[in-house]
C-alpha positions in Angstrom: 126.8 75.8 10.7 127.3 78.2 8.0 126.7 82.0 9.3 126.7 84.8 6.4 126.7 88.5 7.5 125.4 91.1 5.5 127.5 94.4 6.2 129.7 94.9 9.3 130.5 98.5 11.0 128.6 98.2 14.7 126.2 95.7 14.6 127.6 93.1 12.4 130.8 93.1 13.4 129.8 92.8 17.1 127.8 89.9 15.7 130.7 88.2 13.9 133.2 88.1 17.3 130.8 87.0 19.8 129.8 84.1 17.0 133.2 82.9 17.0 133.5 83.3 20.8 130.6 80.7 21.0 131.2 78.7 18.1 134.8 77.8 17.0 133.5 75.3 14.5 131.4 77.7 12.5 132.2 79.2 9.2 131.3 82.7 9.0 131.5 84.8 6.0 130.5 88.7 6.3 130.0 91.0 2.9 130.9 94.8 3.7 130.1 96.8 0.2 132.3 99.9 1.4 136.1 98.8 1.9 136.2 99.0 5.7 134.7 96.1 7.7 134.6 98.2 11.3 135.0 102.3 11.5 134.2 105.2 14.2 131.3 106.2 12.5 131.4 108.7 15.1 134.6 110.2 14.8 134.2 111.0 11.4 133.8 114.8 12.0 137.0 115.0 14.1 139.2 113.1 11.3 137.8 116.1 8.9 138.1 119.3 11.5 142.1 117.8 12.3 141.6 116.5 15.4 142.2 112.6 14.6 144.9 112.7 12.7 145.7 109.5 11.4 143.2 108.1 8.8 144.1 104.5 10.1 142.7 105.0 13.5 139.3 105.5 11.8 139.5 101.8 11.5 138.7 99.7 14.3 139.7 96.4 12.5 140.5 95.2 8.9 139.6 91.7 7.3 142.7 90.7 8.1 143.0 91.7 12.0 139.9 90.1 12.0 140.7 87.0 10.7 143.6 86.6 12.7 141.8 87.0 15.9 138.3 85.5 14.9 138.5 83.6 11.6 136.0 85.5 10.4 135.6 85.6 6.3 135.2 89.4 6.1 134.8 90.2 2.4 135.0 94.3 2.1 134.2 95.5 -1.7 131.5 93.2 -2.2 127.7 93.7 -1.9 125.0 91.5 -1.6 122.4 92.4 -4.4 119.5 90.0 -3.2 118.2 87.5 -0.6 117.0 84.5 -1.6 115.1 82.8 1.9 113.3 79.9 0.1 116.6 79.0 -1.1 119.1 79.7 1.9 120.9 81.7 -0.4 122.3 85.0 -1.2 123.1 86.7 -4.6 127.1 88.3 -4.1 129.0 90.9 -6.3 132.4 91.9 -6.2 132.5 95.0 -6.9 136.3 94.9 -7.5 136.3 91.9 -10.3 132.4 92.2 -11.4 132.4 88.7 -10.0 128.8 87.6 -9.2 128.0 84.6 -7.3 125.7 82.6 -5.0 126.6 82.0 -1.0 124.3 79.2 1.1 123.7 79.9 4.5 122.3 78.3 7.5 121.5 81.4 9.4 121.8 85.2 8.0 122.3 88.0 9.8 121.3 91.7 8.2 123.8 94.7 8.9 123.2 97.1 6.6 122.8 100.4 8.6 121.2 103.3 7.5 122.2 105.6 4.1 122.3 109.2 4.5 118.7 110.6 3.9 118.9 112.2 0.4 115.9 114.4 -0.3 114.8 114.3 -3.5 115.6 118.0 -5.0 117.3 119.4 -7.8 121.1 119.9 -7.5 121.7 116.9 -4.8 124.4 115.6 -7.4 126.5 118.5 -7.5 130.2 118.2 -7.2 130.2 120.4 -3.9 127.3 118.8 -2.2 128.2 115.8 -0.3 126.9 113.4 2.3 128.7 112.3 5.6 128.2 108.6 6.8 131.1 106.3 5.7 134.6 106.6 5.8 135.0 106.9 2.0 132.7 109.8 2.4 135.1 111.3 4.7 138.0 111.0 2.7 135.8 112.5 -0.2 135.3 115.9 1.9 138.8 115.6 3.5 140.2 116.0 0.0 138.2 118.2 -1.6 139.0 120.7 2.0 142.4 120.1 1.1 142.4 120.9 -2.6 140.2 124.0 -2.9 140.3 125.1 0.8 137.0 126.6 0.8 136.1 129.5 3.2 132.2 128.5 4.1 130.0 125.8 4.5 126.4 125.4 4.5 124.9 122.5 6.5 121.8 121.1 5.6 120.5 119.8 9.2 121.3 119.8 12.8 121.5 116.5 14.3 124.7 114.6 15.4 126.9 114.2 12.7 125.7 118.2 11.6 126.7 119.7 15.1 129.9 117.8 14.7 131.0 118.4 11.2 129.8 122.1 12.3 132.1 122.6 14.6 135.1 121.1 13.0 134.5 123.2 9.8 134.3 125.9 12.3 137.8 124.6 13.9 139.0 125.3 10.2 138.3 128.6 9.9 135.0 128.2 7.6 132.3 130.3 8.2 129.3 127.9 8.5 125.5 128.0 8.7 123.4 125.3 9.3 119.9 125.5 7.8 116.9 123.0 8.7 113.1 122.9 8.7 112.4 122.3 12.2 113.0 125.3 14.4 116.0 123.4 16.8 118.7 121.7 16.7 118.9 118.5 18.3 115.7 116.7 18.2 116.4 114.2 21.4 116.3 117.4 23.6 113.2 119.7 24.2 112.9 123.4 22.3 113.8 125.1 25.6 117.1 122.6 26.3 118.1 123.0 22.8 118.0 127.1 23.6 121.6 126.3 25.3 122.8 124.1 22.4 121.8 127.2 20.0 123.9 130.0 22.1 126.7 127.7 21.9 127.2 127.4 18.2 126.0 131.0 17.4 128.9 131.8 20.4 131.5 130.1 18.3 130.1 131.9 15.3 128.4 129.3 13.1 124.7 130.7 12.3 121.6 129.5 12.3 119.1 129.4 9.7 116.2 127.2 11.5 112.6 127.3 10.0 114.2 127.4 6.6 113.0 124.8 3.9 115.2 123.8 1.1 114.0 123.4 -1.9 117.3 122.8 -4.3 120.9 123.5 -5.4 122.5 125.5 -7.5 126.1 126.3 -9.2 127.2 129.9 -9.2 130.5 131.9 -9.9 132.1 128.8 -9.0 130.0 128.1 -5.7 126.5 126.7 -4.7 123.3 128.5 -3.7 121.0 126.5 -1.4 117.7 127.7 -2.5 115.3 128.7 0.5 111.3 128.8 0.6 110.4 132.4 -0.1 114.0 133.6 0.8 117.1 134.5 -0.6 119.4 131.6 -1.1 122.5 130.8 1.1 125.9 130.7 -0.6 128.4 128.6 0.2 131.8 127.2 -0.9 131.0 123.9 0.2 127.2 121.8 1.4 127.1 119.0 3.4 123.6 117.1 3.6 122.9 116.1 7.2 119.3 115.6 7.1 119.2 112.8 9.2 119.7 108.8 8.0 117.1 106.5 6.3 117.1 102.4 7.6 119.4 101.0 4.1 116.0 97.6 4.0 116.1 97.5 0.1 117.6 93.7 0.1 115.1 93.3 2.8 112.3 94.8 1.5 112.6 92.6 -1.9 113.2 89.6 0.5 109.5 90.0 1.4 110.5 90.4 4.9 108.2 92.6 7.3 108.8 96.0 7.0 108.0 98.9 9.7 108.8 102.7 10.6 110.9 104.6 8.0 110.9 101.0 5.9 113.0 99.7 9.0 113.0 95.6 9.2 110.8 94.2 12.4 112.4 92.3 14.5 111.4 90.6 17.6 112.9 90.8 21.1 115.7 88.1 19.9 116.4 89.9 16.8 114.5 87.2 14.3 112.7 88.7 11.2 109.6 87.7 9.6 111.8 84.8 7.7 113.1 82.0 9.3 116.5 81.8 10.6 117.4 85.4 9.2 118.0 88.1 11.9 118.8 91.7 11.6 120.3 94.2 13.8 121.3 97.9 14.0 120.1 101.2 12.5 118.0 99.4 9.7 115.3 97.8 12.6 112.6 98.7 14.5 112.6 98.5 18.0 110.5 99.2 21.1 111.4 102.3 23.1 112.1 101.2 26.4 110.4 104.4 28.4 107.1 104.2 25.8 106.6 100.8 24.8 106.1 102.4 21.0 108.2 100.8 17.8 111.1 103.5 17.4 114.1 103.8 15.1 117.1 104.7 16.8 119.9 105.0 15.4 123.3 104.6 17.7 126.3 102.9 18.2 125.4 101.3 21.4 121.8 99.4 20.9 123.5 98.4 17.6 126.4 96.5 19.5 123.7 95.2 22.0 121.6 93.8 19.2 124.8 92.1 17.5 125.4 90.4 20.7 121.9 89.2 21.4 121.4 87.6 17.9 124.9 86.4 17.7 123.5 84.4 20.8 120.3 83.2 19.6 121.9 82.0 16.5 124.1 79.6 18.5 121.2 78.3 20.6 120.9 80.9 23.1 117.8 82.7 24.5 118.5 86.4 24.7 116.2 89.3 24.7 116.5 92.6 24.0 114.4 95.0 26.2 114.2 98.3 23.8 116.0 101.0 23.6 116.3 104.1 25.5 118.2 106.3 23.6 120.8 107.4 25.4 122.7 109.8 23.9 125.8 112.8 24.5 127.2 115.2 22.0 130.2 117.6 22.3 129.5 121.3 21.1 132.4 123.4 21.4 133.3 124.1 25.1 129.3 122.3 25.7 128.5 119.1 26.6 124.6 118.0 25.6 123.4 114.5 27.3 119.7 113.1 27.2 118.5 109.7 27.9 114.6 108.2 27.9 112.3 110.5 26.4 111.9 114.2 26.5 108.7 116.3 27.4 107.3 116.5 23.9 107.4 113.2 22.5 106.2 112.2 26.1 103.0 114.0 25.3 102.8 112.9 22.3 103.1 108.9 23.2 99.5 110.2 25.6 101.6 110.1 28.8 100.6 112.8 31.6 104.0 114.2 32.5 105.6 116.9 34.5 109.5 118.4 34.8 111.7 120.0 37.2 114.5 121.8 35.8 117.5 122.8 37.6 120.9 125.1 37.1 123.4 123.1 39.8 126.9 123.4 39.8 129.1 120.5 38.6 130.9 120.0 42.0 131.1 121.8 45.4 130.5 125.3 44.8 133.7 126.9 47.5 135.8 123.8 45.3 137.8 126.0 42.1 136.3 125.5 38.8 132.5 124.4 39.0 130.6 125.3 36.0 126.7 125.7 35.8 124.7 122.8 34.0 121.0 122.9 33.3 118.8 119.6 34.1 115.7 118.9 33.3 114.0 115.8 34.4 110.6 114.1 32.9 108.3 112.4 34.8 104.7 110.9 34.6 102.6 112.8 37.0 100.6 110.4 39.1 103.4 107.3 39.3 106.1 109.5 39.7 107.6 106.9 36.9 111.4 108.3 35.6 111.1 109.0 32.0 113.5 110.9 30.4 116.3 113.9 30.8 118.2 116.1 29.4 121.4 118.0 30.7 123.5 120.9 29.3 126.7 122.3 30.6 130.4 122.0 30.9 131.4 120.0 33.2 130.1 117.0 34.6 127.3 116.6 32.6 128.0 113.1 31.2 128.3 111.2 34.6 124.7 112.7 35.7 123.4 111.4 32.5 124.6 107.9 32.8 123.2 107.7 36.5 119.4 108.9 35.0 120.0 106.4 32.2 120.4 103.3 35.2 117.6 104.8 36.9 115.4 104.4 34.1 116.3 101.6 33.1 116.2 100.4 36.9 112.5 101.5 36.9 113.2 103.8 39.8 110.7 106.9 40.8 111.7 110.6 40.0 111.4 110.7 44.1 113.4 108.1 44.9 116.3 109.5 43.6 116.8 111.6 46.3 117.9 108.1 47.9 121.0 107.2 45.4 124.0 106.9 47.3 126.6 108.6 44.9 130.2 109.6 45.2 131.2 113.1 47.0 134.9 114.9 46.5 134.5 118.6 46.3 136.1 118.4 43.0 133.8 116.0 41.3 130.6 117.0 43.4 128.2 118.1 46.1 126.9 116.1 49.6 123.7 116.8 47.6 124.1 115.7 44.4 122.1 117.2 41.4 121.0 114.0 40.6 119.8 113.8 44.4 118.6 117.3 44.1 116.2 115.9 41.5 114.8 113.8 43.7 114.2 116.6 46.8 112.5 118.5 43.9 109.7 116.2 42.7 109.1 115.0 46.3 108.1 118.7 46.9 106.1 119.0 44.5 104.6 115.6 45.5 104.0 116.6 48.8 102.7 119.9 48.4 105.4 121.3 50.0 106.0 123.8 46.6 104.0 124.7 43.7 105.7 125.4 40.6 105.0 127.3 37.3 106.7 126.9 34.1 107.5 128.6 31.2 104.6 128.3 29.1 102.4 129.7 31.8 104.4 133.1 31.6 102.1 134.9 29.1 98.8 133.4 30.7 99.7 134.7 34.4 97.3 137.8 35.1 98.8 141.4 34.6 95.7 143.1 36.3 96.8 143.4 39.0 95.0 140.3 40.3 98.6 138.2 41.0 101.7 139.3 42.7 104.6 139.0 40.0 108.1 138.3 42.4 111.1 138.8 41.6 113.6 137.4 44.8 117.6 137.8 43.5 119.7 140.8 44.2 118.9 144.4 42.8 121.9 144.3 40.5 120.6 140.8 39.3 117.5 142.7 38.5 119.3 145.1 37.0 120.9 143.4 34.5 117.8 142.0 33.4 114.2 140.9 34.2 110.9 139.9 33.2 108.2 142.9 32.4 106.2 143.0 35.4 108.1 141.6 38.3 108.8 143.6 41.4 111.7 143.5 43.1 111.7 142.3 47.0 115.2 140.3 47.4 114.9 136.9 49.2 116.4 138.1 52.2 114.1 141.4 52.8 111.0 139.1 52.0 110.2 138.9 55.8 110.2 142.4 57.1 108.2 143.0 53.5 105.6 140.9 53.6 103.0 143.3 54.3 103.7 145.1 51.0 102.1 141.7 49.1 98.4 141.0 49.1 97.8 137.9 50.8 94.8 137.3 49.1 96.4 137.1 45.6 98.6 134.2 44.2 101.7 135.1 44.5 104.2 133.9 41.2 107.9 133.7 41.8 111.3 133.5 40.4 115.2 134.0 40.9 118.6 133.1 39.2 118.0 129.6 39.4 114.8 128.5 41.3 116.9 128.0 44.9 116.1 131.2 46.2 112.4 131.5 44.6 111.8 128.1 46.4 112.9 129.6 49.8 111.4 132.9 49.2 107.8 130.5 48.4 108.5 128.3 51.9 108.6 132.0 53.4 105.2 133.0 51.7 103.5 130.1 52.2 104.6 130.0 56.1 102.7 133.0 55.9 99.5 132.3 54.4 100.5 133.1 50.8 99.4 131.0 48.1 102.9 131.2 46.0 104.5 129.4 42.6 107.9 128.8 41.9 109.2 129.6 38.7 111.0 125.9 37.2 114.3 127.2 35.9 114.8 130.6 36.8 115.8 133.6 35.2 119.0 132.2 33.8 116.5 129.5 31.8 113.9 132.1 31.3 116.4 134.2 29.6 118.3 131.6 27.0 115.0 130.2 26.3 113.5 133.9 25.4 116.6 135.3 23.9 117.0 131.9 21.2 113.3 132.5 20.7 113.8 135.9 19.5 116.6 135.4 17.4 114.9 132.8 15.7 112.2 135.1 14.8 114.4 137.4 13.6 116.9 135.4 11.3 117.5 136.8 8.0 117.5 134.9 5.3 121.2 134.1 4.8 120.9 132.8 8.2 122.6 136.0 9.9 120.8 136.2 13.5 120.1 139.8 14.4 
């Protein structure tokens, strides 16, 4: 059985070693047009901001590693310029020698990836403007960094590679913005989650210019002006475009295979396209999400390796499936570490589903242990099943292992309730007795139970200021002090008893604290009483990064300077 892979990196070459682990007899040939046949994509950023030093360690294998280990034909320099299924053939160039040639195959495996999404506006082919996606794109920013040592940077989007290369420029002393349409960063995480991602970068000095739409590029006094909608124009020594990535399915698409979302190939659960005996795999197909059951294109290193492994096994007789992703994802930013998994609220609503969230400021171990650090959690989950669907966690410690746990559980089809029922590891250095991942669990019960009421954000500016609702603030006066909502009174947590008489017990009563520990005790206490009380999801801590980003996102200037 002859095997040809088109393109390597993740997907492919995941594909090409698990081949050979089943099938010593086969001949496999793989064509990688760039000159690497396996790179970090991901560590890209931290070879350009200094922190991987060595340009080698980029590359996880080279054609002759992998030969040695694998007998695996991998061709780097030479691109495959059409597919030929009636045929069993594909159409090869070298783009070293100019070479062109035909290769037969018994089964064909598509790699490609995705190409960095290049908006079509005027000044995209400017010497300073440059994308970020392969390693020869690296080296291209690496050097030019190192020749002209600019001083500032202007990034054109705000997703993973962005954030990175963001805060390596940063690392280098560049002053950076980042400029994007949509008004966050981050699109896995919800507007409020992505609050904490924004007060992080603007911390570390890199500003924000959200809301903005570019409309072109241009070359002045030796630098370029991105040119703004109806604003003054950002200048900058240096642009990176990191709008996001576009599934590479032009071979495909000329192939007549199917075609889906974002011109991504459709595959079914064992990675087969619409043409027989030709699978494809990683950022250039369309998959099922997991949580929703809709096609998605998600781009990652992990479901790419997954889906290399599964067709890999199909091709050599096997029967595997691949169940959808859930993108699960985690991102360093600065001293921050940003996690989600499943879905998030928004797109939750948007796929029809009736959801709900608890949100939640624990600490990242035992609280009397040195060191703990605040995170922020908030869990998605459908109403009336209870069903898991999605999180999101900010913070500085400990953030990662919580996410991986809500990833099993989703993917384990477990209850937001029953949660509260995982049996996970306690040292006061890496935890608590209660786990925030148990607290989860205690919360939505709760609230599934009756035993609390909550209200959210997005109810602030509907709750009544006529006097016909309590407004209850519950911390400490200098808490209060140092900042609180328009319209709460102060009765601190541990007075409420003996004060109770100085809140109408007739009216709903609407509460908050720090964190939404205290508020929740403080509603026990009212409701004990005869008091028909809400607890605030998030307390003042959320309430306040959420309503401080949302100013200073209305009030961005126009070179991105926030006020």
């Amino acid at each position: 059985m002859k095997i040809i892979i088109v393109g390597g990196v993740a997907g492919g070459a995941t594909a090409a070693a698990r081949l050979r682990r089943l099938d010593e007899q086969a001949e496999i040939v793989a064509f990688e047009r760039s000159g690497y046949i396996s790179y970090a994509n991901c560590g890209l950023p931290y070879y350009i901001g200094g922190v991987i030093e060595d340009p080698e360690a980029l590359t996880l294998q080279t054609p002759e590693s992998f030969f040695a280990r694998f007998r695996v034909d991998m061709r780097t320099r030479h691109e495959v310029t059409a597919i030929h299924p009636e045929r069993k053939t594909v159409s090869v160039k070298n783009l070293g020698t100019g070479e062109e040639f035909e290769e037969s195959y018994d089964k064909l495996l598509l790699s490609p990836g995705a190409k960095p999404t290049q908006p079509r506006l005027p000044g995209v082919g400017l010497e300073k403007v440059f994308t970020l996606r392969t390693v020869e794109d690296t080296f291209r920013i690496k050097e030019y960094i190192n020749t002209h040592r600019p001083r500032s940077a202007v990034l054109a989007g705000g997703g993973f590679i962005g954030l990175e290369l963001a805060e390596n420029l940063r690392e280098l002393g560049m002053e950076v913005t980042i400029v994007q349409r949509p008004r966050q960063l981050m699109n896995p995480f919800d507007p409020d989650m992505a609050a904490f991602i924004h007060s992080e970068v603007r911390r570390h000095g890199i500003r924000l210019a959200l809301g903005r739409t570019v409309e072109g590029f241009e070359e002045r006094d030796g630098c370029v002006d991105v040119l703004l909608k109806d604003e003054a124009p950002l200048h900058a020594d240096l642009v990176v475009l990191a709008i996001g990535v576009t599934p590479d399915t032009a071979l495909a698409k000329e192939a007549g295979l199917e075609l889906g979302l974002k011109g991504s190939i459709v595959v079914n659960d064992r990675m087969e396209t619409s043409a027989h005996d030709i699978y494809a795999v990683g950022d250039a197909v369309q998959v099922k999400h997991s949580v929703t059951g809709q096609d998605a294109v998600i781009s990652l290193a992990g479901p790419a390796n997954k889906q290399g492994r599964i067709a890999a096994d199909n091709i050599c007789g096997g029967d595997s499936r691949y169940p959808g992703s859930q993108g699960s994802s985690v991102i360093k930013v600065f001293d921050l570490t940003a996690a989600a998994t499943g879905v998030n609220e928004t797109n939750a609503k948007k796929a029809g589903l009736d959801v709900e969230a608890v949100i939640l400021s624990p600490m990242s171990h035992a609280g009397y242990y040195p060191g703990g650090r605040v995170m922020t959690m908030k869990v998605v989950f459908e109403k009336k099943t209870y069903r898991l669907l999605g999180a999101q966690i900010v913070g500085y410690a400990g953030v990662d292992k919580r996410i991986d746990v809500l990833a099993t559980a989703i993917h384990a089809g477990l209850t937001a309730i029953q949660l509260k029922e995982l049996d996970l590891a306690y040292a006061p250095p890496y935890s608590s007795a209660k786990d925030p991942v148990n607290m989860v669990g205690f919360m939505v019960e709760n609230l599934a139970e009756g035993v609390v009421k909550q209200w959210r954000m997005e109810d602030l500016s509907a709750l009544p200021r006529d006097g016909s609702a309590t407004l209850l603030d519950v911390r400490t006066p200098q808490e209060y002090g140092g900042g609180h909502i328009d319209g709460f009174r102060l009765i601190p947590v541990d007075e409420l008893r003996e004060r109770l008489g100085e809140i109408d017990s007739g009216k709903p009563v609407y509460v908050i604290c720090q964190s939404g520990l205290r508020s929740y005790i403080a509603c026990r206490i009212l409701a004990g009483n005869g008091f028909d009380a809400y607890n605030f999801a998030g307390g003042f801590r959320y309430y306040d990064a959420v309503a401080n980003d949302r100013r200073l996102i209305e009030q961005a200037t126009a070179c991105g300077m926030d006020k």
